[in-house]
MMTF fields as JSON, N, C-alpha, C and O atoms, coordinates in Angstrom:
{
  "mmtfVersion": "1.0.0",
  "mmtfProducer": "UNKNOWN",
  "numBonds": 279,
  "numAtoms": 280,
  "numGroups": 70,
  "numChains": 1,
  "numModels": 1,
  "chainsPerModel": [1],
  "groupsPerChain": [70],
  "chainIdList": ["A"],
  "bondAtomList": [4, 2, 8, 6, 12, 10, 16, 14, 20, 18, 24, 22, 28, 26, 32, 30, 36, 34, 40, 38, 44, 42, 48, 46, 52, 50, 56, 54, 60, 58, 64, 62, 68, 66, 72, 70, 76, 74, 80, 78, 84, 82, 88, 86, 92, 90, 96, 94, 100, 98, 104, 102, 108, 106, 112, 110, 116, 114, 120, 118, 124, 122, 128, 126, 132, 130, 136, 134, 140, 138, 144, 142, 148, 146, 152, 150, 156, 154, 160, 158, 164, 162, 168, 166, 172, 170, 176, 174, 180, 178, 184, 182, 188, 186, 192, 190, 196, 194, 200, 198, 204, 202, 208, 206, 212, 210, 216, 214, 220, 218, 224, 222, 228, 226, 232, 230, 236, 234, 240, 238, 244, 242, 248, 246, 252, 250, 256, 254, 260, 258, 264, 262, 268, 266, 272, 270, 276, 274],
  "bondOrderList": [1, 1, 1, 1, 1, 1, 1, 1, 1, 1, 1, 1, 1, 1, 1, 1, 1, 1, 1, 1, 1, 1, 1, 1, 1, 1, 1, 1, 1, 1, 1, 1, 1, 1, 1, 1, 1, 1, 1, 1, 1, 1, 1, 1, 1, 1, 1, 1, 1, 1, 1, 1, 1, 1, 1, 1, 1, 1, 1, 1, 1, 1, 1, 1, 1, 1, 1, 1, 1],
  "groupList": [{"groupName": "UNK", "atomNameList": ["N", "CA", "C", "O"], "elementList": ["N", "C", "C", "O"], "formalChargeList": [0, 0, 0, 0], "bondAtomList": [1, 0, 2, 1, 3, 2], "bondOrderList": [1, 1, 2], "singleLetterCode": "X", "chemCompType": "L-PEPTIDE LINKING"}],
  "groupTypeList": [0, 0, 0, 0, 0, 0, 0, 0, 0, 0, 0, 0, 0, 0, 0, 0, 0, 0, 0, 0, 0, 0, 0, 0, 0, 0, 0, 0, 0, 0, 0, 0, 0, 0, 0, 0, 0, 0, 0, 0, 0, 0, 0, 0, 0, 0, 0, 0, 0, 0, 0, 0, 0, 0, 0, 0, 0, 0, 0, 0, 0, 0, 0, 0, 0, 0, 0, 0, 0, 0],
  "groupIdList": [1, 2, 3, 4, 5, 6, 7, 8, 9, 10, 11, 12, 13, 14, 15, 16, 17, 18, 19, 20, 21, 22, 23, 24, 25, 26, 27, 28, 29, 30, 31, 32, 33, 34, 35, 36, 37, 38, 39, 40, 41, 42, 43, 44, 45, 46, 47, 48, 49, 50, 51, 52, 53, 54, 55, 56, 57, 58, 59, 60, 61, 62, 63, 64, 65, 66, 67, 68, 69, 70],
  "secStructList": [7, 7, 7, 7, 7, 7, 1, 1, 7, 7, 6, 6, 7, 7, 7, 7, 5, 6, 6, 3, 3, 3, 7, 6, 6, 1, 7, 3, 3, 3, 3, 3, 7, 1, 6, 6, 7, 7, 3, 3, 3, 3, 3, 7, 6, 6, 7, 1, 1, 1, 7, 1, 7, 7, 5, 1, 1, 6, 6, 2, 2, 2, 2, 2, 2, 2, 2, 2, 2, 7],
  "xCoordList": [-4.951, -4.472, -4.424, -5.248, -3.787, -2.592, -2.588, -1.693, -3.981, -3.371, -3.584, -4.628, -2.536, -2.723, -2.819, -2.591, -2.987, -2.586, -2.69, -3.708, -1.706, -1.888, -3.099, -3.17, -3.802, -4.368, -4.371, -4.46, -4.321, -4.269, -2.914, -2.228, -2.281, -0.809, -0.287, -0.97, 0.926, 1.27, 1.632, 1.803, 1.795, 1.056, 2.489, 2.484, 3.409, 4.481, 4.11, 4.651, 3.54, 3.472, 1.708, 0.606, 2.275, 1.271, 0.778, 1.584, -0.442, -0.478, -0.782, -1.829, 0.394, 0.437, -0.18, -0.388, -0.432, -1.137, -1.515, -1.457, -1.741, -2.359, -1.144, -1.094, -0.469, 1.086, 2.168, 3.313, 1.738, 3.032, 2.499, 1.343, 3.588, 3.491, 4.792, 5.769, 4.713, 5.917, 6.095, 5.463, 7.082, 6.577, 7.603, 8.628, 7.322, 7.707, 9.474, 9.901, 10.421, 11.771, 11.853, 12.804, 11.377, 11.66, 11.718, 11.821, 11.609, 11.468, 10.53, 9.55, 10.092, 9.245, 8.993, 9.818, 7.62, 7.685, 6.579, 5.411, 7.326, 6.112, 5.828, 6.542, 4.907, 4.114, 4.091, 3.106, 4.836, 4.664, 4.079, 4.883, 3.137, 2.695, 3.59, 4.19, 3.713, 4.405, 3.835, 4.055, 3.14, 2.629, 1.757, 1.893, 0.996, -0.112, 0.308, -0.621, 1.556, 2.335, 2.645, 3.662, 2.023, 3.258, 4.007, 4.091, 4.984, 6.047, 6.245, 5.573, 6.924, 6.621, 8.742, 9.55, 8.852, 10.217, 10.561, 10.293, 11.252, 11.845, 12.707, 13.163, 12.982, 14.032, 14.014, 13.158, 15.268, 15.398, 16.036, 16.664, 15.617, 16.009, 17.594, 18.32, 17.771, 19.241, 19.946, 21.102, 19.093, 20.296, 20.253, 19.332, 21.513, 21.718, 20.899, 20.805, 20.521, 20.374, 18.527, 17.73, 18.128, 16.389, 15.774, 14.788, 16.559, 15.565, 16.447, 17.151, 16.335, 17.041, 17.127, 18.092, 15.128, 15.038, 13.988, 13.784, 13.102, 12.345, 11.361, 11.683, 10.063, 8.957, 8.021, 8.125, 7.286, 6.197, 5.228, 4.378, 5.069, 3.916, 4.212, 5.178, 3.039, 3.115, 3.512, 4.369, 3.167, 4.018, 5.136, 5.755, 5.911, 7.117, 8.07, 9.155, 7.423, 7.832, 8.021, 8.8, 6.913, 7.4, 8.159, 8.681, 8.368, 9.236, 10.68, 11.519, 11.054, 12.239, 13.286, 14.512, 12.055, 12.744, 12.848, 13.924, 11.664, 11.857, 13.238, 13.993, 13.658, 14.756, 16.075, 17.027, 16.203, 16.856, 17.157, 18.332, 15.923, 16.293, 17.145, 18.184, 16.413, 17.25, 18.777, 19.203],
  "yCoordList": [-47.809, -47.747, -46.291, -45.591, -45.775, -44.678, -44.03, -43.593, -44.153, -44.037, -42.798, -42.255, -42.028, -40.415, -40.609, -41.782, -40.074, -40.299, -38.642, -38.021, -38.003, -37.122, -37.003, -37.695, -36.243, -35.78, -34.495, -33.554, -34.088, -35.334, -35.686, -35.064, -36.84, -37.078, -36.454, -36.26, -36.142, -34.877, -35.441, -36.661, -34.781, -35.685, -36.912, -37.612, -36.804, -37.405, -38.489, -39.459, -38.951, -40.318, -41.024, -40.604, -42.06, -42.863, -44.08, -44.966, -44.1, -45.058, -46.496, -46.75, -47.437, -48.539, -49.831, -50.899, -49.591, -50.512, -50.114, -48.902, -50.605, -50.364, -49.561, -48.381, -49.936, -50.04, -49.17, -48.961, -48.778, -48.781, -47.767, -47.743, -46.791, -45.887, -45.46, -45.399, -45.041, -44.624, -43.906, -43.917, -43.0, -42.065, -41.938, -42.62, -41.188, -41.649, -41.681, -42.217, -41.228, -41.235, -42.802, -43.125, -43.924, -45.109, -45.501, -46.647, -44.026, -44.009, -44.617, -44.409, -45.745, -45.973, -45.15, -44.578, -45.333, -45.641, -46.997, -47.323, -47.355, -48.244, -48.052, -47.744, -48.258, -47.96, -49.025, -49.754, -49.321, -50.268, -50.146, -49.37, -50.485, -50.548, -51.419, -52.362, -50.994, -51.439, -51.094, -49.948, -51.793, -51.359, -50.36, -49.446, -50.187, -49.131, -47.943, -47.172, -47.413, -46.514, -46.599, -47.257, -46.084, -45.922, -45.315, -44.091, -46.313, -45.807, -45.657, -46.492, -44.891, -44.893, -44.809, -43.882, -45.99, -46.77, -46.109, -46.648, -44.745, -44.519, -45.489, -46.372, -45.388, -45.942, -45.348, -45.427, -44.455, -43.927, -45.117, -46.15, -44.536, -45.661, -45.435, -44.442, -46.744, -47.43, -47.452, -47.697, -47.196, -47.23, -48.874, -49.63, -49.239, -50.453, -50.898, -51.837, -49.685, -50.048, -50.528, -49.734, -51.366, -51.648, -50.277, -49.932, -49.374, -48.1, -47.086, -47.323, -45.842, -44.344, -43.819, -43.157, -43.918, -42.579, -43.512, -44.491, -43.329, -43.11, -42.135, -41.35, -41.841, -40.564, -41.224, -42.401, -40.574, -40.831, -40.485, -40.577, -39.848, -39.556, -39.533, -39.325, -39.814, -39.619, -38.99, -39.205, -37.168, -35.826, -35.699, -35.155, -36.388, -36.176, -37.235, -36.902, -38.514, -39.035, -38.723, -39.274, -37.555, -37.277, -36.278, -35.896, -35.682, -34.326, -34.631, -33.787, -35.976, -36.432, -36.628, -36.649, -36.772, -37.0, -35.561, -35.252, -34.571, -33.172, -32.819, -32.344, -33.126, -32.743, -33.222, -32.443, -34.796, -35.071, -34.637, -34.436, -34.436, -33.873, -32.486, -32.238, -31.666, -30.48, -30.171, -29.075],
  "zCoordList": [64.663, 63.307, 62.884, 63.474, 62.153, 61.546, 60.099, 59.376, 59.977, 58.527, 58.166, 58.526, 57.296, 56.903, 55.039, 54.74, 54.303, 52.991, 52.42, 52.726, 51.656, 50.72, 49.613, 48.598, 49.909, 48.73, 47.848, 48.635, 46.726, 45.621, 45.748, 46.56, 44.882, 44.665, 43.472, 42.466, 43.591, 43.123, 41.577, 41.584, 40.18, 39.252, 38.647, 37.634, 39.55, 38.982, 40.0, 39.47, 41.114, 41.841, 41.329, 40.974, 41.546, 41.398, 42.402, 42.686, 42.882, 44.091, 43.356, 42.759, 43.522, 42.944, 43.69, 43.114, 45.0, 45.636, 47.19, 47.399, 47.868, 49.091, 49.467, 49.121, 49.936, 50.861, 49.999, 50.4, 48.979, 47.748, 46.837, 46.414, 46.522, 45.552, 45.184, 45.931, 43.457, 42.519, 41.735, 40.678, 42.042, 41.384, 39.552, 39.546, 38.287, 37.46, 37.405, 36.383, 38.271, 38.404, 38.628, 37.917, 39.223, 39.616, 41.111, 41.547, 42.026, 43.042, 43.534, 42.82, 44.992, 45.808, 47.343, 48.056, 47.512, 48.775, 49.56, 49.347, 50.232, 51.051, 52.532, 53.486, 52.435, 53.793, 55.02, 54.902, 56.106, 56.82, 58.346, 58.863, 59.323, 59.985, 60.777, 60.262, 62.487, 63.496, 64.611, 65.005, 65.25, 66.777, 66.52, 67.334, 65.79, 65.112, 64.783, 64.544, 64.659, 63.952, 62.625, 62.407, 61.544, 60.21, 59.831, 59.932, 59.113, 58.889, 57.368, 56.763, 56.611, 55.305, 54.731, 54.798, 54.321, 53.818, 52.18, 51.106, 52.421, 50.68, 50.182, 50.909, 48.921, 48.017, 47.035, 46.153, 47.065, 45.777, 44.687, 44.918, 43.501, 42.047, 41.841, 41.794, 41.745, 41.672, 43.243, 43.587, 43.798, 45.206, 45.534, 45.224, 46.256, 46.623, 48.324, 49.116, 48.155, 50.058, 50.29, 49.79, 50.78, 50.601, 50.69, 50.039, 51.715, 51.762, 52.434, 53.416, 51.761, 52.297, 52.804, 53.186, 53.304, 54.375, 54.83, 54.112, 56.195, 57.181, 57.356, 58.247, 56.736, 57.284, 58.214, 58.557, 58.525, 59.064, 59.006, 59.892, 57.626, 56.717, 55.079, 54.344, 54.97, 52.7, 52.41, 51.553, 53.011, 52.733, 52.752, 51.838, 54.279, 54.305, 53.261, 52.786, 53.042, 52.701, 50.877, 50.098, 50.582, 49.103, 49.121, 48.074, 50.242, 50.343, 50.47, 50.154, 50.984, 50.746, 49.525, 49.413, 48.581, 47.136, 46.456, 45.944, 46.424, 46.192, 46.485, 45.637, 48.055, 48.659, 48.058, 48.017, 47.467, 46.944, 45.505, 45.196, 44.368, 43.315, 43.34, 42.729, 44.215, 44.563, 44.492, 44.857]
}
């Protein structure tokens, strides 16, 4: 088992449950486990698609949206 987590979270996300965090734009991410690897599933807010991007960590996975506000 895999698990990495950011500390602290940066003050716009919030960890909403085990698996799951949001930050105040409407953005998610969730965290899914596969063969003892995690994987961490974005969705930016309003997109139609279940999920955007692919990290393989919390960091990268909040650095995705940084990247996107940009």
């Amino acid at each position: 088992m895999n698990i990495t987590f950011a500390a602290p979270l940066t003050p716009n996300w919030q960890h909403v449950h085990a698996d799951w965090w949001q930050d105040d734009q409407g953005n998610d991410i969730h965290r899914i486990e596969i063969d003892g690897d995690a994987l961490y599933h974005c969705h930016l807010a309003g997109s139609p698609l279940p999920w955007d991007a692919v990290a393989t960590s919390l960091d990268e996975a909040m650095a995705v949206f940084s990247r996107h506000a940009a």
